[in-house]
N, C-alpha and C positions, 0 to 999 in steps of 0.2 A: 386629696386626689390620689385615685391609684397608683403604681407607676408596673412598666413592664420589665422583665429583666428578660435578656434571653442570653442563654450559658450555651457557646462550642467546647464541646469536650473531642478530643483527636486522638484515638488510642492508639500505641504502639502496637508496631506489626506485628499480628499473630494475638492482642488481646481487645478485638471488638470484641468477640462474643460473652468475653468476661465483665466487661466495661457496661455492656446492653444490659446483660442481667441482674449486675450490681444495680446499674440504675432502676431496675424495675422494682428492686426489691427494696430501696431507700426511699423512693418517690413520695411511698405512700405515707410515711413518716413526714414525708415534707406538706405534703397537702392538709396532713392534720395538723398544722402546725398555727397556733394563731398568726392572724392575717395574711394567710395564704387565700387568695380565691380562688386562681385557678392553675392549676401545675400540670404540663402536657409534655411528652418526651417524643421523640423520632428519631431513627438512627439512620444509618445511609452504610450500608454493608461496602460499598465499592471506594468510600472514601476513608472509611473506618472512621465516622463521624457521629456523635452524637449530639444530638437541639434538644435543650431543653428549654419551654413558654414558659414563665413565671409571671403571674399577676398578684401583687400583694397589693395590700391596702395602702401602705405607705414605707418608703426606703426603708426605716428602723426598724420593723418586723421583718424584712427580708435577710439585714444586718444581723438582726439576733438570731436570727436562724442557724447563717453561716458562721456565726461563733458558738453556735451549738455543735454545731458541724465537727467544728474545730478543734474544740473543748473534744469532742465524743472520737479525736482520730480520724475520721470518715474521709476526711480533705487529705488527709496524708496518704490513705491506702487508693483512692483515686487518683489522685496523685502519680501514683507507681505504675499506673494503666495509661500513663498519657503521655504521647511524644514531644508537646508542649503544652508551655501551660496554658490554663482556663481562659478564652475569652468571656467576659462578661460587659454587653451593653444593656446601658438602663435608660430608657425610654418613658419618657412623662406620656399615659397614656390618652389620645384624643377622642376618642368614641370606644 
């Protein structure tokens, strides 16, 4: 069964714009990524907030991903864009 993940990212003052555009530009790496179905992102300008949807086929591909992530630096330089760290809720998906 699927599961959902949905990732808060919260960027320090003065680097949404950098944060938005990082993620638009990684995204698509994530979507290509086996067991990715569907990857959607949204920001909130006034909260300096970033949503990103994740549906993967099953935890371990979403797992492997973010140790690719990790392996690849990516986590760290996001990381330095954000006033806290990453919330991530993972949801068994229902419909």
């Amino acid at each position: 069964m699927s599961v959902t993940v949905v990732l808060t990212l919260k960027a320090k003052p003065g680097t949404y714009a950098g944060l938005a555009a990082t993620m638009a530009a990684i995204l698509p790496d994530t979507a290509a990524r086996d067991g990715a179905e569907l990857i959607r992102a949204a920001g909130d300008p006034e909260t300096e907030t970033v949503t990103v949807y994740e549906i993967w086929d099953r935890i371990e591909s979403q797992q492997s991903y973010l140790a690719w992530r990790a392996e690849r630096g990516d986590l760290e330089t996001l990381g330095g864009m954000l006033r806290e760290p990453p919330k991530f809720e993972t949801l068994a998906t229902i419909f």
